[in-house]
N, C-alpha and C positions, 0 to 999 in steps of 0.2 A: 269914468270912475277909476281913481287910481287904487295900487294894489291893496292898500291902508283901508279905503272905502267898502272897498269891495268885501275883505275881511270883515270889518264891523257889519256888513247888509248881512252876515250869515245867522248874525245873533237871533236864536225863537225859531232860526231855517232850519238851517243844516248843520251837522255839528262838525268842526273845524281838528282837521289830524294834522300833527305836529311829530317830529323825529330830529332825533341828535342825529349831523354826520361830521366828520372828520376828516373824509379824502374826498375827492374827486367821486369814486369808484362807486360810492356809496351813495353819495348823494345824487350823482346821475342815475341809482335804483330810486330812490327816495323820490325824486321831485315827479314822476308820473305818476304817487299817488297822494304829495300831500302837500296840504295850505300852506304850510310853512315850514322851512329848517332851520334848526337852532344849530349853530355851532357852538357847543356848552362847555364851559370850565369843565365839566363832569370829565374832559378827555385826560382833566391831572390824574383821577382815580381809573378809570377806564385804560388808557393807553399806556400813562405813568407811570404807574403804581403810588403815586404820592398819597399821604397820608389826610389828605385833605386837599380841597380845590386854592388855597390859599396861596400856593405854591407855585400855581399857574401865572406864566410871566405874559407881557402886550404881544410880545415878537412871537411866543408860541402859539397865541391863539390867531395873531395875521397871517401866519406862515400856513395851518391848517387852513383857515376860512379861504386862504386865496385859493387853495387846491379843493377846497369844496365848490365856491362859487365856479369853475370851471364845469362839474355837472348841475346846474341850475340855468334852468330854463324858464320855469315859470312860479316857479314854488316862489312865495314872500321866507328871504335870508335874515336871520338874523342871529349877531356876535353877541355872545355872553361877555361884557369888561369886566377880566378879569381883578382881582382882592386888588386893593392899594393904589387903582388907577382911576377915582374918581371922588379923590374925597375931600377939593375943593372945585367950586366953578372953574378955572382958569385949568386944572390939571384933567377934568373932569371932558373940557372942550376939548384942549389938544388934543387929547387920545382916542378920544372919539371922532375926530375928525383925519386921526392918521387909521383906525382901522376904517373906515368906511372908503377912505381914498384910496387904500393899498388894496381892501377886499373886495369895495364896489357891492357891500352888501348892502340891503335894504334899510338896515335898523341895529340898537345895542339894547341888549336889556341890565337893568341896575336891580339889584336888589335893596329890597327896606322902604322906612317909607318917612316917618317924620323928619331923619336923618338926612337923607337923598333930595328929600322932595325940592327944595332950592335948585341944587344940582339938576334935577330933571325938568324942570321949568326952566330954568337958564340952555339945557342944550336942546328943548323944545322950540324953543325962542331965536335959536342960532341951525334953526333948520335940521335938526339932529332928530328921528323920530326914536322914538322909547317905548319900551316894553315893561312893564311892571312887574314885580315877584314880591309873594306876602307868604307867608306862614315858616316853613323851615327854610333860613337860610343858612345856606351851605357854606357860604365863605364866612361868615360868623358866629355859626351855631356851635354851642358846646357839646347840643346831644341832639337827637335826629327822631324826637319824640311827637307825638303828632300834637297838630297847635288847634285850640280851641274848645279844649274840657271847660276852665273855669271862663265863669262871664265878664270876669277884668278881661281876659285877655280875648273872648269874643267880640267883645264890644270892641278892643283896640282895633284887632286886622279888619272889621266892618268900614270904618271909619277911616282906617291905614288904605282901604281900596275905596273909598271915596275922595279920600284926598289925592290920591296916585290920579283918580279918573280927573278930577279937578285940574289937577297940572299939565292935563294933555297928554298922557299917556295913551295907544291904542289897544293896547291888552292887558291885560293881568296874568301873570301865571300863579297860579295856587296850590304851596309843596304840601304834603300831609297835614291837613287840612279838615277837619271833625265836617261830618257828610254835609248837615243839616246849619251847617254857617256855611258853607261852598255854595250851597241851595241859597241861602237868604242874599249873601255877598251877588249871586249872579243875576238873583231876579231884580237889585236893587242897581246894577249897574247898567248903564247904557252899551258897555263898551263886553267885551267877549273877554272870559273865563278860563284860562286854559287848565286844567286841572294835571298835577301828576299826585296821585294817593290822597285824591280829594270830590271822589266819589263820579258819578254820571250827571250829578245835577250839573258839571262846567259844561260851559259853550263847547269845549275841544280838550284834545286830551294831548298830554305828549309823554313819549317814555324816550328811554336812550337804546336806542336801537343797539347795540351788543347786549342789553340787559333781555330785550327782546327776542332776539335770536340764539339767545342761551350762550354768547360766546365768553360772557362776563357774568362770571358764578358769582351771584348775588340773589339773596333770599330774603330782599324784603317785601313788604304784606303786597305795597304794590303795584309790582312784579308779575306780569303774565308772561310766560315763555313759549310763545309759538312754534318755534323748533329749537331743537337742540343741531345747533349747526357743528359744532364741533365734530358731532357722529360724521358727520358729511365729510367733512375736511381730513377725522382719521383714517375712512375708507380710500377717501382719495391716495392718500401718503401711501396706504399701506401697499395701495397698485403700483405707485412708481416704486418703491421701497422693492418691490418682490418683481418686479420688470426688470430694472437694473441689475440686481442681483441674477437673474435669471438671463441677461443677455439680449432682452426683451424691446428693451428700449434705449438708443434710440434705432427706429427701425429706418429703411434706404427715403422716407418720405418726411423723416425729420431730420434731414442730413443735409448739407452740400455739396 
């Protein structure tokens, strides 16, 4: 059973945890507790400060992935292709085929669905595996509202994550996402659900791990903060801060 299989046998099991990393550092904490790592565009807004994920170039999501895939062990990797680098088959291959060769990660995830789906069939087809995303997408949303109030547009993303499963995709991720279509999309799909602000009914869940750890002040619905790390990190400073000043540090055993 390769790692792809193994994922999908979780579907109705056990539910599948997912986490954004970025460095090495990170995802070497990451991968002893979770199914999968995303290396996400999310690190334009997260690390960047860019105004959107739009902005995120090929070379800065390989240049992270390669220092993520360095702590990965066993976790299933996979690269978010960033805006503008897959919006035909031919530019769609290239580039997916240079992050996977430069990062040696497992898989890329596209966003959309009637739009993409060619494109994700075609780099199915050239041995490329694929991740799906329905409801807010980030690199072409104009608002960041949640999808699935009126029944046009439930009916759409039901059908949008059938078609995705049809092209051979192995997962779905589903961004804010109205509870009770996350429920109906998951029982209807063969394939696993990952949900971010799209209720408990998905297969697995994933967040961006800075949103998680409080270190990326963000307050949307959701958002659970398990620690505020930052507290951690100011107590630390403030010992070296008041050691140095004080003569404190460095002492004959952090010397030459």
């Amino acid at each position: 059973m390769n790692k792809f299989e193994k994922l999908i046998s979780k579907k109705n099991k056990s539910k599948i945890v997912c986490l954004t990393a970025y460095s090495k550092n990170i995802a070497s904490i990451l991968d002893d507790h979770c199914d999968m790592v995303l290396v996400g565009d999310s690190l334009g807004s997260v690390l960047y400060n860019y105004k959107s994920t739009r902005s995120v170039t090929l070379d800065t999501m390989i240049e992270h992935s390669k220092s993520v895939k360095m702590g990965i062990k066993k976790s299933l990797m996979i690269v978010d292709m960033p805006h503008n680098t897959y919006r035909n088959n031919s530019e769609a291959l290239k580039n997916a085929k240079k992050i996977i060769s430069k990062t040696k990660c497992d898989a890329v995830k596209l966003e959309g669905a009637n739009k993409v789906v060619n494109i994700i069939k075609y780099l199915i087809k050239n041995n490329i595996p694929v991740q799906g995303h329905l409801g807010v997408l980030p690199q072409s949303a104009k608002n960041f509202k949640f999808k699935g109030k009126k029944l046009s547009e439930r009916n759409k993303i039901l059908n949008d994550a059938k078609l995705l499963e049809k092209a051979g995709v192995f997962s779905v991720v589903l961004e804010c996402v109205e509870s009770s279509l996350a429920k109906t999309i998951t029982k209807e799909l063969k394939i696993p659900t990952i949900g971010i602000g799209a209720s408990a009914y998905c297969d697995g869940q994933v967040l961006v791990t800075d949103d998680l750890i409080g270190l990326n002040k963000i307050n949307a619905r959701f958002v659970k903060k398990y620690i505020d790390i930052t507290k951690h990190i100011n107590s630390a400073i403030i010992k070296f801060k008041n050691e140095v000043k004080s003569n404190k540090f460095p002492k004959k055993k952090h010397s030459y």
